[in-house]
C-alpha positions as CSV (number, residue, x, y, z in Angstrom):
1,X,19.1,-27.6,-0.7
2,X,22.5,-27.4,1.1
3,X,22.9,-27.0,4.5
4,X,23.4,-22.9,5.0
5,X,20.5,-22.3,3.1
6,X,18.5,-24.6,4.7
7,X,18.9,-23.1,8.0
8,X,18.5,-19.6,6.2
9,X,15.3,-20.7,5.3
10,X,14.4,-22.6,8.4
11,X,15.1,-18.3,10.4
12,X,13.3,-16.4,7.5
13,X,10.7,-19.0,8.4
14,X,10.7,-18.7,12.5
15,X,11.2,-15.2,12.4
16,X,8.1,-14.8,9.9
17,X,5.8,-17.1,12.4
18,X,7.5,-15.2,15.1
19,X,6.9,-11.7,13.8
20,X,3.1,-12.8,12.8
21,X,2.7,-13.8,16.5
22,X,3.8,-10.4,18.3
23,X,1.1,-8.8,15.6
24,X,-1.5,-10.7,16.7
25,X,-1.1,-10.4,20.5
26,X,0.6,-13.6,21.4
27,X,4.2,-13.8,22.6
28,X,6.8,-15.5,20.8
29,X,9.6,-17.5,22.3
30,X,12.8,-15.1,22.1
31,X,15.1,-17.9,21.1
32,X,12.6,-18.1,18.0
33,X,13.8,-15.2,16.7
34,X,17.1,-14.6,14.6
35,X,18.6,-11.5,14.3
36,X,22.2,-12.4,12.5
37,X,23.0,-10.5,9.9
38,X,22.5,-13.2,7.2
39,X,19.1,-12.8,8.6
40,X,18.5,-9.3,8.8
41,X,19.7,-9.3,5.3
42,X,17.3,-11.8,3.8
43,X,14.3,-10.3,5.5
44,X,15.4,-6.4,4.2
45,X,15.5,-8.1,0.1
46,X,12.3,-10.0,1.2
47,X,10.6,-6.8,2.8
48,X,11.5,-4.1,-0.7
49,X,10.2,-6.8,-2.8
50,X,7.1,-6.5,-1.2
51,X,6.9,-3.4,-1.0
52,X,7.7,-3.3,-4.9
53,X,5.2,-5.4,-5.6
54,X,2.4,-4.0,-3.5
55,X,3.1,-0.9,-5.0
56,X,3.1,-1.9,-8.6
57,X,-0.2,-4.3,-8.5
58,X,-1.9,-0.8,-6.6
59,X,-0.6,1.1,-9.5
60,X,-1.8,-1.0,-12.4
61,X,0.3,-3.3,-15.1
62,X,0.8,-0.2,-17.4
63,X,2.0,1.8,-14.3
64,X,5.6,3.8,-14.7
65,X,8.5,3.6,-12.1
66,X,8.9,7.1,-10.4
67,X,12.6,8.0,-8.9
68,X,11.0,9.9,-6.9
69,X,9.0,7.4,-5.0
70,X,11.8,5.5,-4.5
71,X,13.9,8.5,-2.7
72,X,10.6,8.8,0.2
73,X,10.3,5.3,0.7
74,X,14.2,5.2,1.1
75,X,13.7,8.7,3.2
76,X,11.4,6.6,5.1
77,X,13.1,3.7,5.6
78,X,15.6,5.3,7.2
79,X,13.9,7.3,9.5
80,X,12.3,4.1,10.8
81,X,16.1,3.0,10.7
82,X,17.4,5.8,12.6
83,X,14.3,5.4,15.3
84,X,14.8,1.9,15.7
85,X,18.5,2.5,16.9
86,X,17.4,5.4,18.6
87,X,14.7,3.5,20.9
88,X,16.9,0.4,21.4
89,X,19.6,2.5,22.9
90,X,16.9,4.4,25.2
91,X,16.5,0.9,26.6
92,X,20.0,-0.3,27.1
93,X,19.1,-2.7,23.9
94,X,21.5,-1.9,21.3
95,X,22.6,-5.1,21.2
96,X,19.3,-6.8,20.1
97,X,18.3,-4.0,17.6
98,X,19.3,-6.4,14.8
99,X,16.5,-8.9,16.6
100,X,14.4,-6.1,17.1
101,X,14.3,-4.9,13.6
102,X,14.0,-8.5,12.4
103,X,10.7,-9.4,14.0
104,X,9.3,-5.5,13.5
105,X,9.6,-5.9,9.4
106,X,7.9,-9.5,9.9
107,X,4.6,-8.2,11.8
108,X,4.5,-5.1,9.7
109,X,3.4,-7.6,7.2
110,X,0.0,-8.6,8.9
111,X,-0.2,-5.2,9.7
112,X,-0.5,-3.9,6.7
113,X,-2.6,-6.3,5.6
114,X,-5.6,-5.9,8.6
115,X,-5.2,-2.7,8.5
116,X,-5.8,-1.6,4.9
117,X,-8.1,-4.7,4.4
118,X,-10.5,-2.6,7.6
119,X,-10.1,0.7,6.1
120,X,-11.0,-0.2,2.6
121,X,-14.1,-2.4,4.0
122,X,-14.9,0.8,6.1
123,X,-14.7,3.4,3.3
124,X,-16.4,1.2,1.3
125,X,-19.4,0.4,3.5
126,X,-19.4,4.2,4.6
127,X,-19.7,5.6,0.9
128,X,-19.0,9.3,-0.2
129,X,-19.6,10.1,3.3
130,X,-17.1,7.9,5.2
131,X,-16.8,8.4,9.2
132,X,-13.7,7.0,9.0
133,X,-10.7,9.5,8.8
134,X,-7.7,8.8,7.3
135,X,-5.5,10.7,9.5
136,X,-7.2,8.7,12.6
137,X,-6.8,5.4,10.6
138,X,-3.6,5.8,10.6
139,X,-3.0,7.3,14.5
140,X,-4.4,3.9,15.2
141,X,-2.0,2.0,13.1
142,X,1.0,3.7,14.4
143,X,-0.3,3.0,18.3
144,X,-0.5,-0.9,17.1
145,X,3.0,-1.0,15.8
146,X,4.6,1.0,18.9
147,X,2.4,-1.4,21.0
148,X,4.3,-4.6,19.2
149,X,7.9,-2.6,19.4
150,X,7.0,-2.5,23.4
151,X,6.2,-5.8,23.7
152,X,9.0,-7.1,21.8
153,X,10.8,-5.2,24.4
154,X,9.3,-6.8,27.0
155,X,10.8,-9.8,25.7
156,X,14.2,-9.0,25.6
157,X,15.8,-9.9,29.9
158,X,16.3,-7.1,31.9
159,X,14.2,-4.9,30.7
160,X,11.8,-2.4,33.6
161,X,8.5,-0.8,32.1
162,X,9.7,2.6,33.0
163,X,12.4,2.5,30.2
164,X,9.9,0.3,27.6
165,X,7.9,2.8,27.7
166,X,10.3,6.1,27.2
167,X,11.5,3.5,24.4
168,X,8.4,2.6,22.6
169,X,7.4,6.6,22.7
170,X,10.8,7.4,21.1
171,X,9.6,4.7,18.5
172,X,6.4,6.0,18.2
173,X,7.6,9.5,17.5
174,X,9.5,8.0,14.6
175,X,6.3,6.6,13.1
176,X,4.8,9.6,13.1
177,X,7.0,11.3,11.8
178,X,7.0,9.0,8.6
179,X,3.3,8.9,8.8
180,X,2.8,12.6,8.5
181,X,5.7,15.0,8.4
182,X,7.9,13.3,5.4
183,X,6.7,13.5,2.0
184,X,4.8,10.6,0.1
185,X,4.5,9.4,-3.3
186,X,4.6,6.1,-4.9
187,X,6.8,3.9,-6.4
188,X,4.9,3.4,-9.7
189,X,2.7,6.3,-11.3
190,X,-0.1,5.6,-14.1
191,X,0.6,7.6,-17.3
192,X,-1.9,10.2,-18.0
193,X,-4.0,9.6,-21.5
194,X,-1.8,12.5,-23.8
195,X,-3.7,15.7,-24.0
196,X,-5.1,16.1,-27.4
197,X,-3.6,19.0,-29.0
198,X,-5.5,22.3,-28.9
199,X,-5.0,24.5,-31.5
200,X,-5.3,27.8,-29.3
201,X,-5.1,30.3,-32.1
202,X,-7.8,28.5,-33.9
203,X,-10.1,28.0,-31.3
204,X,-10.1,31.8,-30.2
205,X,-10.1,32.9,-34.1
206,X,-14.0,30.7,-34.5
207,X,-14.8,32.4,-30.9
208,X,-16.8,35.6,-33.1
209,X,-18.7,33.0,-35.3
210,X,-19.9,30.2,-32.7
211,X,-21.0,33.8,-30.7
212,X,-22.8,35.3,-33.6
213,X,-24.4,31.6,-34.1
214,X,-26.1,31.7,-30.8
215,X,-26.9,35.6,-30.6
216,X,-28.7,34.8,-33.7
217,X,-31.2,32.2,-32.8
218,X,-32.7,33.8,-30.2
219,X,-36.1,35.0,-30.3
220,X,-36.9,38.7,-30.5
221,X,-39.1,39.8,-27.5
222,X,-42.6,40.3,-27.8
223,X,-43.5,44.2,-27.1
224,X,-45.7,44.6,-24.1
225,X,-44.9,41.3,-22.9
226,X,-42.0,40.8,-19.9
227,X,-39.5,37.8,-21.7
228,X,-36.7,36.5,-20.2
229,X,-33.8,35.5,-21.8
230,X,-31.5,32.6,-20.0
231,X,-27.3,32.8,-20.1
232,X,-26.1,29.7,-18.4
233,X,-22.2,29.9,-18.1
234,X,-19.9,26.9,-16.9
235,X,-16.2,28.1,-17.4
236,X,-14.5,25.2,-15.4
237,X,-13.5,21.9,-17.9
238,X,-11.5,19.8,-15.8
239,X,-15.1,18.1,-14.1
240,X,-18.2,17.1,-16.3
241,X,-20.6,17.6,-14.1
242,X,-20.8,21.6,-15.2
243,X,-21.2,20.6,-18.3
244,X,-24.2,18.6,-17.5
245,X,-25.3,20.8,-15.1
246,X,-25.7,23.7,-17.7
247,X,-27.4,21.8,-20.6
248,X,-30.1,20.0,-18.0
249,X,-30.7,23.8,-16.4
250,X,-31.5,25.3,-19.8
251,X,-33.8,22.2,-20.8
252,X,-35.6,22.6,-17.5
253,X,-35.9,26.4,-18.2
254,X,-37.5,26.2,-22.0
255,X,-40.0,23.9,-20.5
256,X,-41.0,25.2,-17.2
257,X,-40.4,29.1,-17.4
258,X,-41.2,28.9,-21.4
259,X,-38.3,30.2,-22.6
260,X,-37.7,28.6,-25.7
261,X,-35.3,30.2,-28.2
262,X,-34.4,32.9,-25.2
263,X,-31.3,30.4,-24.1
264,X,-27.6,30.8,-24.6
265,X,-24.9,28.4,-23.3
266,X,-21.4,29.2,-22.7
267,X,-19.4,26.5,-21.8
268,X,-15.4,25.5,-21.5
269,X,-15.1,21.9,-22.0
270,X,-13.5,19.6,-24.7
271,X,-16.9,18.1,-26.0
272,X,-18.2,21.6,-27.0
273,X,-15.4,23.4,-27.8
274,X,-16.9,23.5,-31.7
275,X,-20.0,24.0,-31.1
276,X,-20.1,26.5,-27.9
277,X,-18.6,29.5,-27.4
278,X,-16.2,29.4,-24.8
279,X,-17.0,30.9,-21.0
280,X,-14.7,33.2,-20.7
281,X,-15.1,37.0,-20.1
282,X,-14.8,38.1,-23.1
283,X,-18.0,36.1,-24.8
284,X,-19.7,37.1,-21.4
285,X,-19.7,40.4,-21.9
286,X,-20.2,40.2,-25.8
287,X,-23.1,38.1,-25.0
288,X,-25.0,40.4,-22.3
289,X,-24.0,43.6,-24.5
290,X,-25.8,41.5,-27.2
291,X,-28.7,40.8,-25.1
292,X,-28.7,44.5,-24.1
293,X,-29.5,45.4,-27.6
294,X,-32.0,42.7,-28.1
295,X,-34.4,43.8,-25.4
296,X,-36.6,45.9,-24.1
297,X,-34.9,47.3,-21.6
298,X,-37.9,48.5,-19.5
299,X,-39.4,45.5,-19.3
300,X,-37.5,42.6,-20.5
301,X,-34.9,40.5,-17.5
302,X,-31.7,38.8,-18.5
303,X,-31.4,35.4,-16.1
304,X,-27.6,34.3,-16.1
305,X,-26.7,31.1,-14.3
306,X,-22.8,30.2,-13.3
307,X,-22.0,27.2,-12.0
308,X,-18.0,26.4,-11.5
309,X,-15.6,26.2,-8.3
310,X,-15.6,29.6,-6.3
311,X,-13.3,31.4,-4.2
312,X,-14.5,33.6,-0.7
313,X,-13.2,36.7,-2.9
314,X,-16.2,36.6,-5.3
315,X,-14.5,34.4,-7.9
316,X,-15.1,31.9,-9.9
317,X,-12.6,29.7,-11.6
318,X,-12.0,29.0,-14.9
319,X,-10.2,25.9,-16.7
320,X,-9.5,24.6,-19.7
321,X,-6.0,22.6,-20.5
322,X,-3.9,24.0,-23.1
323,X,-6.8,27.0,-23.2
324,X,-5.4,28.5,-19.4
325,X,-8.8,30.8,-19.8
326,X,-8.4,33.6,-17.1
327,X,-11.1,33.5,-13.7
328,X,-14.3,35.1,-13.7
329,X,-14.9,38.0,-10.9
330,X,-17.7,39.5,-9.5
331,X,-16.5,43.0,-10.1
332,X,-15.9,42.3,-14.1
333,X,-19.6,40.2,-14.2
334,X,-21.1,43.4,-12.2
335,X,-19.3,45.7,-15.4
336,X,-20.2,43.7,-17.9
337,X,-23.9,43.8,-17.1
338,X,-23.7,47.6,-16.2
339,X,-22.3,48.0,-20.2
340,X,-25.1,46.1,-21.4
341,X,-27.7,48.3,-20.1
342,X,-29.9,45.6,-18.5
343,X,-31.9,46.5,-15.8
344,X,-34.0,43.8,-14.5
345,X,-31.6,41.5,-13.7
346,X,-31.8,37.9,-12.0
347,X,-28.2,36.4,-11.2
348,X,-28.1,32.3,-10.2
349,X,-24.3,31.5,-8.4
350,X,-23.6,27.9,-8.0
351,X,-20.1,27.7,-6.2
352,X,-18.1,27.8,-2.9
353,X,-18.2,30.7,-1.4
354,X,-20.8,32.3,-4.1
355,X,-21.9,34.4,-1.2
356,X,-19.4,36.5,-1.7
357,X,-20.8,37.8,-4.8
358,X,-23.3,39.3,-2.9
359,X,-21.7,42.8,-2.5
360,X,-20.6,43.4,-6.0
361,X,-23.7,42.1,-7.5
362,X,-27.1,43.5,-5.5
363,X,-29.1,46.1,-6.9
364,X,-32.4,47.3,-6.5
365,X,-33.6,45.8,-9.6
366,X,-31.2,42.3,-8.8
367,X,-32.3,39.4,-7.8
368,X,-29.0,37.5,-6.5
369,X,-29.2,33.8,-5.4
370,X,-26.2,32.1,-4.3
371,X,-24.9,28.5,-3.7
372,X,-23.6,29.2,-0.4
373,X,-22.5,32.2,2.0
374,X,-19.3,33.7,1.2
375,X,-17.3,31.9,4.3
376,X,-18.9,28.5,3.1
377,X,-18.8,25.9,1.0
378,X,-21.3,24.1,-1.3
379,X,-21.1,20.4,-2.3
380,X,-22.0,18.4,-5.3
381,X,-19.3,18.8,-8.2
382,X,-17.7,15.3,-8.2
383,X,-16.7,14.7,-11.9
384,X,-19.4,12.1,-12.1
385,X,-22.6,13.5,-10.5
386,X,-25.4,15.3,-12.8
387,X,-25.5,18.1,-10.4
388,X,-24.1,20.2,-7.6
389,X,-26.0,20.1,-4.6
390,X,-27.4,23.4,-5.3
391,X,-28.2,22.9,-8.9
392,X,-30.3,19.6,-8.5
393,X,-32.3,21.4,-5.6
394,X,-33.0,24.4,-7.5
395,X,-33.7,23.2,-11.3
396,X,-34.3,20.0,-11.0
397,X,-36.6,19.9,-7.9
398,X,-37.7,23.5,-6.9
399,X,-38.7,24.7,-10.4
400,X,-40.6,21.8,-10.9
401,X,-43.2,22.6,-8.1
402,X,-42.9,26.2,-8.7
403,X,-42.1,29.2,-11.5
404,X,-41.7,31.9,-8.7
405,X,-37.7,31.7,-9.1
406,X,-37.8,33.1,-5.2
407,X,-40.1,30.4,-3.9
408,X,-37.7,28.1,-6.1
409,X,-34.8,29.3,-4.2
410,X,-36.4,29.1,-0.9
411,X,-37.5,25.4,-1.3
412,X,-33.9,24.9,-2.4
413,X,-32.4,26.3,0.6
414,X,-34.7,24.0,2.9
415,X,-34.2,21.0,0.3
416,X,-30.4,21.5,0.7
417,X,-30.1,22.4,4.6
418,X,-32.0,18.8,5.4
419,X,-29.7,17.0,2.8
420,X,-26.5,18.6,4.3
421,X,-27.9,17.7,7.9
422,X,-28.7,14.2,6.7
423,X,-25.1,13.5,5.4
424,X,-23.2,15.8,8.3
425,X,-21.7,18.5,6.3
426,X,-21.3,22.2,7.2
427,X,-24.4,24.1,6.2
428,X,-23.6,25.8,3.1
429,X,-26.3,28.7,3.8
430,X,-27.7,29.2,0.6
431,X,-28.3,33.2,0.1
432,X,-31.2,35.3,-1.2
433,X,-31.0,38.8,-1.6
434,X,-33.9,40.8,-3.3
435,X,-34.1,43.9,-4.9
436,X,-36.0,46.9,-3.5
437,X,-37.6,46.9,-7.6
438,X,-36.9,43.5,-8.8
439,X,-40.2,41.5,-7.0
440,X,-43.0,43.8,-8.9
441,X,-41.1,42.8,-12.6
442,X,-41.2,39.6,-11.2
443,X,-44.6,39.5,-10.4
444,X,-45.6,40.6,-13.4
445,X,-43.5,38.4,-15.7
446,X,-44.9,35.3,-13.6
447,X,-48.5,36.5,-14.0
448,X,-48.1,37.2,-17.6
449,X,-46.5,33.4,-17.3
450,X,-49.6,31.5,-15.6
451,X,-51.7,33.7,-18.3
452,X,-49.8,31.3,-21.2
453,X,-50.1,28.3,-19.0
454,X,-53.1,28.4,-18.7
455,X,-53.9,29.2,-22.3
456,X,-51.9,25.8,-22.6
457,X,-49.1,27.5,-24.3
């Protein structure tokens, strides 16, 4: 090694153990610390290759460079740039902002490092329901590295508190503003598995068939007898856990409220799409009109179940990519049934803000159960659970103790108001809203129901 870069080697090296020092709350001796520009220079190469290479090893082998992630972390760098300058001329330091900046990119290193290291042991130990906030993570970073700018301060000659501090805050300020006002996005982006191409025209042109295929293997209803026929829709594809949540509900269902061959699925998701009709509104109101035709409608109650994301204006959303089916509202559900001629009518909403489906939905001969109120949100549909919140509590849990589908919903409502207390969530207030009519054609249907039960049927 020849002399210059030797004694480059031997200031990458002080400043490192310098910068590492100030990070870690011990003071480094000023003369330690190199600022010339040869310096500077080597530690600004040194400091982008790390951040290169932390941000490609977070992103994955197979991961893509973005442009665009370059241009914010230049934006960034930058801004730190510019309030570097800024707070070494608030304290007469301009000189030394070379130094300063030198020892700054060093202990950002161990930083970095304690500081994600705790907040990945924290979320990790805290599960789903993590105390600790990123937001206030951060905050607390940012106070660490305007504490190190101030003390490096401190080391400089000459330099009073008074002006340290107004310094420090100017730095601070330039933190935050990288921290939470400029835009973020990585260096390196995983590519997306290619969308499997959807033939559109084909799927919509088996929609009558698949339809017909389910109208037709449902029961007739017995005469004198109340049956209940089941519609469970899931229109939202992009998370499984609809999916799931729909075919578990209508097993439960045929075994607990005997309703076998009186179930019908629609359902938007990739695995079904050739075998289920699609949820959309269309094969809604086909189905019910169907169902209006199939029953008696004096005595007979159609039992539809959605279960999707919801809006506070009694919507639910609908998704399928390269499908784009349109969202599902309250008033066109409220039609729909209305067309069909079906009286007795129960109505199961699993969604945000399913509460607001209240006031297009009730009817004297309604019985409405929502998810949540219509200012609230309900919690559960993560890609990789079996059910919402609301779901599990209802079909899995409350109709197992219980055919009343009221008393299921009331136990549901408790079940979920101690699980939301548990975890610290806003209470989703789960809503139950009963028709002046609807209770006597329930009471008969779930007398005629304990009559087969106990016949062992």
């Amino acid at each position: 090694m020849n002399a210059p870069a030797g004694h480059l080697a031997g200031e990458l090296a002080a400043n490192f153990a310098a910068g590492w020092r100030l990070a870690l709350g011990r003071r480094p001796r000023l003369s330690a610390i190199h600022g010339t520009p040869r310096a500077l220079l080597a530690t600004l190469v040194a400091y982008w290759l790390l951040v290169v290479l932390a941000a490609k090893l977070d992103a994955g082998a197979t991961s893509h460079f973005w442009i665009w992630g370059l241009a914010t972390e230049l934006a960034c760098f930058q801004t730190w740039l510019l309030a570097l300058v800024v707070a070494s001329w608030a304290a007469r330091a301009l000189h030394d902002a070379a130094r300063l900046g030198v020892v700054l990119l060093n202990a950002a290193l161990p930083v970095a490092l304690i500081s994600g290291g705790s907040a990945h042991v924290a979320a990790a130990l805290a599960g789903s329901a993590a105390a600790v906030h990123d937001d206030l993570w951060r905050t607390a970073t940012l106070a660490w590295l305007a504490l190190i700018f101030l003390r490096a301060l401190m080391m400089l000659p000459r330099t009073p508190w008074p002006r340290a501090l107004a310094a420090a805050g100017s730095y601070a300020g330039g933190l935050a503003a990288i921290a939470f006002v400029l835009p973020q996005a990585a260096l390196f982006y995983r590519p997306q598995p290619a969308t499997p191409t959807i033939d559109v025209e084909g799927v919509y042109y088996h929609q009558a068939g698949l339809l017909d295929a389910a109208l037709a293997g449902l029961a007739a209803p017995v005469p004198g007898r109340v049956d209940v026929y089941f519609l469970a829709v899931a229109p939202y594809a992009g998370q499984d856990v609809f999916l799931r949540e729909v075919r578990a509900a209508r097993s439960i269902v045929e075994h607990r409220l005997g309703l076998h061959d009186h179930t019908l699925l629609l359902v938007n998701h990739p695995e079904t799409r050739d075998t289920l009709p699609l949820a959309n509104l269309p094969n809604l109101s086909r189905a019910l009109a169907r169902l209006g035709q199939v029953i008696d409608r004096d005595e007979d109650m159609v039992f539809v179940y959605l279960t999707s994301h919801g809006d506070d204006d009694a919507t639910l959303a609908a998704d399928f990519a390269g499908i784009a089916p349109n969202d599902i509202h309250g008033d066109d559900l409220r039609a729909a049934l209305d067309a069909a001629g079906i009286r007795w009518r129960v109505v199961v909403i699993s969604a945000c803000y399913s509460g607001s489906f209240v006031a297009p939905l009730r009817s004297p001969d309604t019985l409405l159960i929502t998810a949540a109120a219509a200012d609230r949100s309900s919690f559960g549909c993560s890609h990789e659970n079996a059910w919402t919140y609301f779901g599990e509590a209802f079909f899995a849990d409350a109709l197992g103790r219980t055919t009343d589908l009221a008393a299921a919903a009331e136990l549901a409502r408790s079940a979920i108001a101690a699980r939301e207390a548990r975890e610290g969530l806003e209470a989703s207030q789960p809503q139950i809203v009963s028709g002046t009519r609807i209770g006597a054609q329930l009471a008969r249907w779930q007398e005629e129901l304990g009559t087969e039960h106990a016949r062992g049927r």
